[in-house]
Backbone as ProteinMPNN parsed JSONL, in Angstrom:
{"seq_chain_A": "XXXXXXXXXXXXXXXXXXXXXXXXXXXXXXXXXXXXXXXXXXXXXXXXXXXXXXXXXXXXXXXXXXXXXXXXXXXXXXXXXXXXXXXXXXXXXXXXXXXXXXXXXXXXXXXXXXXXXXXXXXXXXXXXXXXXXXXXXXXXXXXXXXXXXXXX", "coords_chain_A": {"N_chain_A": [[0.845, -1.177, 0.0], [0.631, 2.162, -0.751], [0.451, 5.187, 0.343], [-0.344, 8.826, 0.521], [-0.001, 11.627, 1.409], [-0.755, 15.527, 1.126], [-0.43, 18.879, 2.073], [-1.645, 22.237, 1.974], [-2.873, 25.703, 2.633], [-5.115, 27.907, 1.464], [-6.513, 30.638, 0.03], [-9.237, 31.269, 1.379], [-12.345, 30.586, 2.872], [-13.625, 27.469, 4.708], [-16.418, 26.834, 3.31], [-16.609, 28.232, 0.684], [-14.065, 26.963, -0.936], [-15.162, 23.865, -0.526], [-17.399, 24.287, -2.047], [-16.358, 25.27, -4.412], [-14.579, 22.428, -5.247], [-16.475, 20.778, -4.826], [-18.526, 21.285, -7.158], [-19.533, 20.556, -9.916], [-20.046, 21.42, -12.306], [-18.221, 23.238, -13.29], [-15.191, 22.342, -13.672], [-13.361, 22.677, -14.93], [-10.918, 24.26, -13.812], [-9.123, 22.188, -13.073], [-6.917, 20.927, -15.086], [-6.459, 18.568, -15.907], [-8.773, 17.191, -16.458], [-11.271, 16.179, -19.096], [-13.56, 15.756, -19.046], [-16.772, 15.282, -16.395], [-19.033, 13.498, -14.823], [-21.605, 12.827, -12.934], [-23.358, 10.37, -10.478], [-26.463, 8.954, -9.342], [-27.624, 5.959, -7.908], [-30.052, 5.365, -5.516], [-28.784, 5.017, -2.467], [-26.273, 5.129, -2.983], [-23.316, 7.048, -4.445], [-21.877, 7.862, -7.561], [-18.487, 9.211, -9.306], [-18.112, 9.92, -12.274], [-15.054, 10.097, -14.046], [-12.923, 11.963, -16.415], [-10.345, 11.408, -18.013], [-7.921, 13.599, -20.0], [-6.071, 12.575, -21.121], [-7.737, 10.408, -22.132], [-8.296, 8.373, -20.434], [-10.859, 6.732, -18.519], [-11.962, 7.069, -15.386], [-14.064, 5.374, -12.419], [-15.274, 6.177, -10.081], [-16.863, 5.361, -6.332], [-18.025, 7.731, -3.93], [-17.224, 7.516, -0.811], [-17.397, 9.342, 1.445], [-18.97, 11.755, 2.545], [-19.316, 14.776, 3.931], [-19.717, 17.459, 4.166], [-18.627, 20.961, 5.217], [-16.344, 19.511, 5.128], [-15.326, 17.521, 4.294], [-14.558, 14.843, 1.729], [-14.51, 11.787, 0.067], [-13.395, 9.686, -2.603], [-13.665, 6.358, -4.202], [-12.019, 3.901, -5.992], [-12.027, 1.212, -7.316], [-10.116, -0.899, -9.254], [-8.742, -2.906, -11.949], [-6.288, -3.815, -11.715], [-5.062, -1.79, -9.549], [-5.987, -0.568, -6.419], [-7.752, 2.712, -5.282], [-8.098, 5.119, -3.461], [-9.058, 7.914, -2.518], [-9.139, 11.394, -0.887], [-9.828, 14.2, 0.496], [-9.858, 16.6, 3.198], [-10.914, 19.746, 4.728], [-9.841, 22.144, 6.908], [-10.67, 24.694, 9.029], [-8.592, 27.395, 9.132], [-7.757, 29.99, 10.217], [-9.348, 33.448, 9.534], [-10.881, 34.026, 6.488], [-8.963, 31.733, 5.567], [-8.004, 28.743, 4.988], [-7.173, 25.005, 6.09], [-6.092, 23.012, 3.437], [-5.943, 19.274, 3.075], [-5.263, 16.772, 1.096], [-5.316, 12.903, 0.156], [-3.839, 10.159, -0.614], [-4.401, 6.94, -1.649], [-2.958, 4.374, -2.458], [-2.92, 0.374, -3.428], [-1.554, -1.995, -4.779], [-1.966, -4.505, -6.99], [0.144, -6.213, -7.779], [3.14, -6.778, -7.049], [5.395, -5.88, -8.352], [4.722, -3.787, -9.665], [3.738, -1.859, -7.789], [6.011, -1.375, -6.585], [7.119, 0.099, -8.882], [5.874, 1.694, -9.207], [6.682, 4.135, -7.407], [8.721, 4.775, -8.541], [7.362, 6.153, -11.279], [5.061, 6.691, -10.538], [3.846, 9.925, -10.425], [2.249, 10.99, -7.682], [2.612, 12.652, -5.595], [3.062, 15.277, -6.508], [1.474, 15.264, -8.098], [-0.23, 15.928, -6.485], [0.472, 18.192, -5.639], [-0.038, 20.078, -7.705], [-2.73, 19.659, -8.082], [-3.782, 21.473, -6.096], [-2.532, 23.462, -6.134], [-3.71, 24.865, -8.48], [-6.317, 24.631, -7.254], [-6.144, 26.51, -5.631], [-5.642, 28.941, -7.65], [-8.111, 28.774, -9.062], [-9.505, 29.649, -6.611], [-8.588, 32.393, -6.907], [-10.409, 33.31, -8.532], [-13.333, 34.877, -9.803], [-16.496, 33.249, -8.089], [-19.146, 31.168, -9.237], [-22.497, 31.702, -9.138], [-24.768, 30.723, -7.128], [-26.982, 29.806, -8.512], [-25.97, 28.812, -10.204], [-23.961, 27.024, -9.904], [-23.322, 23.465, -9.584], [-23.79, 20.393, -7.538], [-23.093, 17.605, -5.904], [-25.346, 16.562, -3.853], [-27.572, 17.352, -6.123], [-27.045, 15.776, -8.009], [-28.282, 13.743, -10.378]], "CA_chain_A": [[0.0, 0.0, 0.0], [1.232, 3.648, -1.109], [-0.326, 6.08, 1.323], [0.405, 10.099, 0.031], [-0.494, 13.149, 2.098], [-0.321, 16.846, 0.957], [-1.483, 19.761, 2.715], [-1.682, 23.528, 1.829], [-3.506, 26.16, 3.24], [-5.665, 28.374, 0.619], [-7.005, 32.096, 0.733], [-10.799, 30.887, 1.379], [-13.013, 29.81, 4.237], [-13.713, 26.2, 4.066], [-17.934, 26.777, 2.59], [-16.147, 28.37, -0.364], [-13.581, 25.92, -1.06], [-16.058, 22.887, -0.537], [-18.13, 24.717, -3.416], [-15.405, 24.537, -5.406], [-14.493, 21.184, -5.103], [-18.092, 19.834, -5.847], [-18.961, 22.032, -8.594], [-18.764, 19.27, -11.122], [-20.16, 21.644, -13.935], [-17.171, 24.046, -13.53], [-14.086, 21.904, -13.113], [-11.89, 23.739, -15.696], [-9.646, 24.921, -13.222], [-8.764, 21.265, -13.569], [-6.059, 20.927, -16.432], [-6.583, 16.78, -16.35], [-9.713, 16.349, -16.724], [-12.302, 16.643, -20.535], [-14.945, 15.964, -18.496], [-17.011, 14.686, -15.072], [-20.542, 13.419, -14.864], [-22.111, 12.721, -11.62], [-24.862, 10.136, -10.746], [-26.945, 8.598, -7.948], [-28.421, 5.872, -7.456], [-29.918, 5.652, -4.448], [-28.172, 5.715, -1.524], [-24.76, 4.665, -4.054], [-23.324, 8.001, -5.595], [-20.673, 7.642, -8.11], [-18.046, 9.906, -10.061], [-17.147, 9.284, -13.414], [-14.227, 11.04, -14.406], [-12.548, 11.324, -17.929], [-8.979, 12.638, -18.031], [-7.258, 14.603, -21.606], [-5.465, 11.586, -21.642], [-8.346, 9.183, -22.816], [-8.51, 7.628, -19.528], [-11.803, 6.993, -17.348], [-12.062, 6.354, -13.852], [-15.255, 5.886, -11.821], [-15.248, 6.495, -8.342], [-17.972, 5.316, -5.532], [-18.13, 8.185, -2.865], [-17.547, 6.72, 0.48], [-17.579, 10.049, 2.384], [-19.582, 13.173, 1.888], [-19.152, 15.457, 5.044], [-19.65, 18.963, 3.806], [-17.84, 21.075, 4.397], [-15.118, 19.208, 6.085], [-14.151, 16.078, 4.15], [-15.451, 13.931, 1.192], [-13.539, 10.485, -0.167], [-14.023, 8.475, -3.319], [-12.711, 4.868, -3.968], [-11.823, 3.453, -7.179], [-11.549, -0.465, -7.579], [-9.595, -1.002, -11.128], [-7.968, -4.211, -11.868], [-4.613, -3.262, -11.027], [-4.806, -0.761, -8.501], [-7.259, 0.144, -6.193], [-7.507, 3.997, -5.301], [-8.973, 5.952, -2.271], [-8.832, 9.441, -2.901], [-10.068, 11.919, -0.22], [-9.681, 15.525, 1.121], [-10.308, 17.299, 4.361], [-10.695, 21.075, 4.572], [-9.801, 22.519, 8.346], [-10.564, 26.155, 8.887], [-7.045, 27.969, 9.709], [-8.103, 31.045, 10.459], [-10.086, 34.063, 9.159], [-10.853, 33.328, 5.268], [-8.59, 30.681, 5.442], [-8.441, 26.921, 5.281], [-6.074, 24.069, 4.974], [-6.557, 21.727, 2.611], [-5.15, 18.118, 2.963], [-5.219, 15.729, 0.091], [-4.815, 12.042, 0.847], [-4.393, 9.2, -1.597], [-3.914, 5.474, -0.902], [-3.347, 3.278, -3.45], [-2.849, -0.425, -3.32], [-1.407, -2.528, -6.47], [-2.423, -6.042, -7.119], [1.154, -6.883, -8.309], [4.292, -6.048, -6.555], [6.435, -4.851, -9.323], [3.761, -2.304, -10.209], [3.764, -1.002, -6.914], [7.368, -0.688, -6.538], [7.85, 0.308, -10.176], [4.502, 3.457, -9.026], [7.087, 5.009, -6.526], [9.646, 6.175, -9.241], [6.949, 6.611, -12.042], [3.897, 7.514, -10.624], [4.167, 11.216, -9.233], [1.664, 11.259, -6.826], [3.129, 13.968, -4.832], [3.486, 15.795, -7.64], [0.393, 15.536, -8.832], [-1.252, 17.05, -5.475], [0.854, 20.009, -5.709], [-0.825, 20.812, -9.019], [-4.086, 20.108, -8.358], [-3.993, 22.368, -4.588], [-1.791, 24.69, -6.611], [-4.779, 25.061, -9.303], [-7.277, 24.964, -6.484], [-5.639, 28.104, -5.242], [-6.07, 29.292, -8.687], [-9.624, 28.833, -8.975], [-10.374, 30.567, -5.584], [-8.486, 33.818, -6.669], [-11.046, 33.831, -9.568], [-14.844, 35.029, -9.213], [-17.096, 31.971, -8.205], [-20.146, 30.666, -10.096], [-23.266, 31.92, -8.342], [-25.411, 29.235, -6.55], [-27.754, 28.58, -9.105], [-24.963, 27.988, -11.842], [-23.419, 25.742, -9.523], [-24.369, 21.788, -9.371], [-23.393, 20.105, -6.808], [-23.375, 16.319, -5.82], [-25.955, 16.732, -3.638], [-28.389, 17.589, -6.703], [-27.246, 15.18, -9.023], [-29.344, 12.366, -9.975]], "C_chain_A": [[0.889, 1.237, 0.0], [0.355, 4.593, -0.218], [0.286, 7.818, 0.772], [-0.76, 11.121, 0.583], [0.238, 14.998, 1.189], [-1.088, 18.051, 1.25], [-0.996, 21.213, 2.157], [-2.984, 24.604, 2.29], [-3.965, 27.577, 1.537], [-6.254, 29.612, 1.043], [-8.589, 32.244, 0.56], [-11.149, 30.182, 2.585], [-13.348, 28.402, 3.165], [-15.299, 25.936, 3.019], [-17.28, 26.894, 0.838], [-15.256, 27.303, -0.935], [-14.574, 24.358, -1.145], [-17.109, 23.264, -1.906], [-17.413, 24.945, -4.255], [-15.152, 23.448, -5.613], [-15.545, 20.027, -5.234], [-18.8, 20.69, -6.478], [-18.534, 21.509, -9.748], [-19.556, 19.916, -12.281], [-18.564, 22.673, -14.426], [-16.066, 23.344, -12.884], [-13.164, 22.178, -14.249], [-10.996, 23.983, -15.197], [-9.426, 23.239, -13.124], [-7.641, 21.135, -14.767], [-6.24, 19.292, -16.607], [-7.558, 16.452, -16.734], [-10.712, 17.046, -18.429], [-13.214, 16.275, -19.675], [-14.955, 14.814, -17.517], [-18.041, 14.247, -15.265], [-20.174, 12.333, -13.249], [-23.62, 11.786, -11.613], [-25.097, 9.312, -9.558], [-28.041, 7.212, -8.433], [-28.87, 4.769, -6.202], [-29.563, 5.901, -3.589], [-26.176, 5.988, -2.31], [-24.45, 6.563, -4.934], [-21.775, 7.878, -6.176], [-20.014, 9.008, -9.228], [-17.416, 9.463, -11.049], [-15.765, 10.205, -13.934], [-13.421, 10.854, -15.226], [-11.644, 11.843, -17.931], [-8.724, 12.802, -19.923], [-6.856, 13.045, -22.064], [-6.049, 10.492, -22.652], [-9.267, 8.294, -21.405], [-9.791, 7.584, -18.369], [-11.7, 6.077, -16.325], [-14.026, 6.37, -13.267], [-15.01, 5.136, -10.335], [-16.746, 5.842, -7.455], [-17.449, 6.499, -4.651], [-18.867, 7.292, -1.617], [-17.641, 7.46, 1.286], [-17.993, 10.925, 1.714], [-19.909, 13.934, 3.068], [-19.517, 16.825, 4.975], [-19.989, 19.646, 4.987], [-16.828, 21.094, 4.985], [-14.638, 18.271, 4.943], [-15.241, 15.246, 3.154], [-14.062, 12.667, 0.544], [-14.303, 9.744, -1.323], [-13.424, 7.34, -3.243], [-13.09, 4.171, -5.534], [-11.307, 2.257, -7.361], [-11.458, -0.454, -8.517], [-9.053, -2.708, -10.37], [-6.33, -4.618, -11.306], [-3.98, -2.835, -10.211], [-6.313, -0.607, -7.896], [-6.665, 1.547, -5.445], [-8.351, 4.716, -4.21], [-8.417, 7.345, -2.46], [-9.688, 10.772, -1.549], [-9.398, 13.53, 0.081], [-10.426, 16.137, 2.386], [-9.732, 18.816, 4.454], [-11.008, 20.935, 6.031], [-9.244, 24.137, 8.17], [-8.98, 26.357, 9.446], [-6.983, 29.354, 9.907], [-8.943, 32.145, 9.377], [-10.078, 34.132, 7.701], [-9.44, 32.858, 4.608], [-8.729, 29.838, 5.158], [-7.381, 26.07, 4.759], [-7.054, 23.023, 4.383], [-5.593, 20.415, 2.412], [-5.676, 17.173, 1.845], [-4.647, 14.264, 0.117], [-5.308, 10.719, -0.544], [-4.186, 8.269, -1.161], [-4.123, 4.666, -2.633], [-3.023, 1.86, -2.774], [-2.779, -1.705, -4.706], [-1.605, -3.776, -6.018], [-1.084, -6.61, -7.383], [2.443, -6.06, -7.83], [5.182, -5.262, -7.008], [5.894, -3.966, -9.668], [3.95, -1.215, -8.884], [5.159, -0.577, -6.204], [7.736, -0.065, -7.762], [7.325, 2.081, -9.489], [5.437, 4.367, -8.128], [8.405, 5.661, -7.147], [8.704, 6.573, -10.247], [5.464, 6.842, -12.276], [4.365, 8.737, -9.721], [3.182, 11.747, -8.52], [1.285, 12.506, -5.925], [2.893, 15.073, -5.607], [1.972, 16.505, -8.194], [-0.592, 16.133, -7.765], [-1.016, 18.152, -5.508], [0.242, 20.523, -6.695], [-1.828, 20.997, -8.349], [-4.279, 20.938, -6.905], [-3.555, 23.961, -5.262], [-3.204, 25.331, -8.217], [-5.979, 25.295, -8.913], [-7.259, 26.515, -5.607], [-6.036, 29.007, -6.45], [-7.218, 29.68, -8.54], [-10.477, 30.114, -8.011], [-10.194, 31.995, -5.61], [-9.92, 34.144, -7.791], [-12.538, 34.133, -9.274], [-15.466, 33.833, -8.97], [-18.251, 31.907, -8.859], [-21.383, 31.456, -9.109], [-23.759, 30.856, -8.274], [-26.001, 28.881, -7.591], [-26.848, 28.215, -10.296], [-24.558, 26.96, -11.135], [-23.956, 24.355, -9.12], [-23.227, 21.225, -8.695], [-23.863, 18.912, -6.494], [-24.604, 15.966, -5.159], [-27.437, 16.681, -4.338], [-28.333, 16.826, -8.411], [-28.278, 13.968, -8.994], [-28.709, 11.297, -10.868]], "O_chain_A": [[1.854, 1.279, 0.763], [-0.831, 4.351, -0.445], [1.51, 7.893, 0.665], [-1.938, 11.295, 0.274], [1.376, 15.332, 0.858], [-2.207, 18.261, 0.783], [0.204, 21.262, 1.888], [-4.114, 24.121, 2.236], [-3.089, 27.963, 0.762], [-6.526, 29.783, 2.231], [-9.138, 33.072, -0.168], [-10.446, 29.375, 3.194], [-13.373, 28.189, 1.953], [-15.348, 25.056, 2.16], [-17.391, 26.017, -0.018], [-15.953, 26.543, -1.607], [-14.454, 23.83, -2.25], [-17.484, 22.365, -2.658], [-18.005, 24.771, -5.32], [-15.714, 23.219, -6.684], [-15.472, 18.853, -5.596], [-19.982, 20.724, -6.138], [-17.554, 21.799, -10.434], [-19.81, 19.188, -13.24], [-18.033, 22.755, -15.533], [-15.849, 23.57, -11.694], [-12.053, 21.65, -14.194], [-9.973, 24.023, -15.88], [-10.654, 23.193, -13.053], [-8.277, 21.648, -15.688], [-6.083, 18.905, -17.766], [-7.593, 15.427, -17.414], [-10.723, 18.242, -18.719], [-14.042, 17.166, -19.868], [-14.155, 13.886, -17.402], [-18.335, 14.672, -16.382], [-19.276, 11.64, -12.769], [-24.635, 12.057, -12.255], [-24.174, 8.967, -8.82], [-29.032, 7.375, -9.143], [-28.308, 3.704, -5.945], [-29.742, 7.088, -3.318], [-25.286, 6.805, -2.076], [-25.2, 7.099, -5.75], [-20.753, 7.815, -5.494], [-20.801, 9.705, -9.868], [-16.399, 8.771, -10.987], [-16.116, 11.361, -14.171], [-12.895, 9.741, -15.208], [-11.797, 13.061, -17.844], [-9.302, 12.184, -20.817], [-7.233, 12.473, -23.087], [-5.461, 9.884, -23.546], [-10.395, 7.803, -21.389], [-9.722, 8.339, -17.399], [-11.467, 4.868, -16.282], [-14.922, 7.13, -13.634], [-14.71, 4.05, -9.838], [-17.775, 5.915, -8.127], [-16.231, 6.389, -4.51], [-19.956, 6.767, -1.387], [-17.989, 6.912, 2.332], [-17.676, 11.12, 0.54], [-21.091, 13.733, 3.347], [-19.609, 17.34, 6.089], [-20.964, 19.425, 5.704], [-16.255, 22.1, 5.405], [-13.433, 18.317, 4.695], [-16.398, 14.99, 3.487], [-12.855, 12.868, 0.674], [-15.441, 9.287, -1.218], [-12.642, 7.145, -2.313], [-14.207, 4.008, -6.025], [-10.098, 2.176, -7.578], [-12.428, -0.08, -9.176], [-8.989, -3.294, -9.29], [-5.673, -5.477, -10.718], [-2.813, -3.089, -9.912], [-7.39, -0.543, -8.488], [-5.496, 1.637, -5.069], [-9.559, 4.71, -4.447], [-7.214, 7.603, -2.518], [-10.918, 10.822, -1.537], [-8.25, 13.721, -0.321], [-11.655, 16.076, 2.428], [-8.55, 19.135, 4.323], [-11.848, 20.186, 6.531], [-8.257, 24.662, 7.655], [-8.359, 25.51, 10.088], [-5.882, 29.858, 9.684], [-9.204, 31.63, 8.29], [-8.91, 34.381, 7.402], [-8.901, 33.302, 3.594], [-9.913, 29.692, 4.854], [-6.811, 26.118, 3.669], [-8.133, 22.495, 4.65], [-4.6, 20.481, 1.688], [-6.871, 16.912, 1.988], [-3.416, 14.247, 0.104], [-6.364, 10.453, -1.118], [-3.674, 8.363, -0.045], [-5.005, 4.527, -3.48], [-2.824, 1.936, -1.562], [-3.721, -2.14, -5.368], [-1.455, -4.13, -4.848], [-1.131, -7.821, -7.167], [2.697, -4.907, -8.18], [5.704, -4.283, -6.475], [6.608, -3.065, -10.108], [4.24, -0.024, -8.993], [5.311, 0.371, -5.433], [8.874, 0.403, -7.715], [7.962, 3.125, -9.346], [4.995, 5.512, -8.037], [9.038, 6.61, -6.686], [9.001, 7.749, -10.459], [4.804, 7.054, -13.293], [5.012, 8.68, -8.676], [3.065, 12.971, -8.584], [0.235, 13.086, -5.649], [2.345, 15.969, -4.965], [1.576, 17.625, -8.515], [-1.612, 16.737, -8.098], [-1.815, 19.086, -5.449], [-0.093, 21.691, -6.502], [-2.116, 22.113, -7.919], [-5.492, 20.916, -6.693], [-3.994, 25.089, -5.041], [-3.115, 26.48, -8.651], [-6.794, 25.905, -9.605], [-8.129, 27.265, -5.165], [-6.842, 29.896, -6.171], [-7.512, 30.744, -7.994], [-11.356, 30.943, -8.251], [-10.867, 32.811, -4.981], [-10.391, 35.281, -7.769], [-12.969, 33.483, -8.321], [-14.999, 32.999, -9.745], [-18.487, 33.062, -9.212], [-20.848, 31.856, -8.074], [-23.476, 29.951, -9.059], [-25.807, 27.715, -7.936], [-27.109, 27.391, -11.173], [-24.742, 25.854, -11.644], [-24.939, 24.211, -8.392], [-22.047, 21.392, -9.003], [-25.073, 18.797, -6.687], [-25.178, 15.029, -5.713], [-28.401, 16.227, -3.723], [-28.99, 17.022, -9.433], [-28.864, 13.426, -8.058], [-29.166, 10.154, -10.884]]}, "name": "protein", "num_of_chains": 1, "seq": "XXXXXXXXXXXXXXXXXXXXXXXXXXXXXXXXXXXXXXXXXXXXXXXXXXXXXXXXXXXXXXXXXXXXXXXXXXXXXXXXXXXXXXXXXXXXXXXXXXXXXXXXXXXXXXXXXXXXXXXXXXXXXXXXXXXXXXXXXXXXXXXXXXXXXXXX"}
């Protein structure tokens, strides 16, 4: 198991931030992804998510906390993937933001090969460093924004 933490603190209270972060019609400030779709059903809500590359993932959400902490989990054949974040106020429109991945490879040489040529690390600093982005920019007003909550 690969376990990867990365925390940064952002110039937004945590409500804002959390409405960023599930605003799956505006995820542009994204650079990985061509597109998201969101769907429910019943108590089960899942994220599909399509990167530039070609590549889709789909996620179950196993936590949905708002607006502290949500977690998906991605069983592939190869790897499985827990993905989560927790926003903790840090003072006056503040907030850190921790980013926490876990993987777990089915095959040993994959998962020793993933620690020189997957960049994990790497790849949180972007997307925190792009989430910073986002928040200097105006936000969506409520009713533009869709939110997991209101998908179906």
């Amino acid at each position: 198991m690969r376990v990867v933490h990365t925390t940064r603190s952002v110039p937004a209270d945590a409500e804002t931030v959390w409405q960023v972060l599930t605003d799956w019609v505006h995820m542009d400030w994204r650079g990985d992804l061509s597109s998201i779709r969101v769907s429910r059903n019943g108590d089960m809500q899942t994220i599909t998510e399509t990167l530039r590359s070609g590549l889709t993932a789909h996620f179950m959400v196993t936590k949905w906390e708002p607006p502290a902490e949500f977690e998906k989990y991605l069983a592939g054949e190869t790897v499985s993937r827990r993905w989560g974040v927790t926003l903790t106020p840090a003072g006056p429109g503040e907030t850190q933001v921790t980013l926490r991945e876990e993987y777990v490879f089915k095959n040993r040489l994959l998962s020793l090969l993933s620690r020189f040529y997957v960049p994990i690390r790497a790849e949180q600093k972007r997307y925190l460093k792009a989430l910073e982005a986002r928040l200097r920019d105006p936000l969506p007003t409520a009713d533009q924004a869709v939110h997991l909550s209101q998908q179906e």
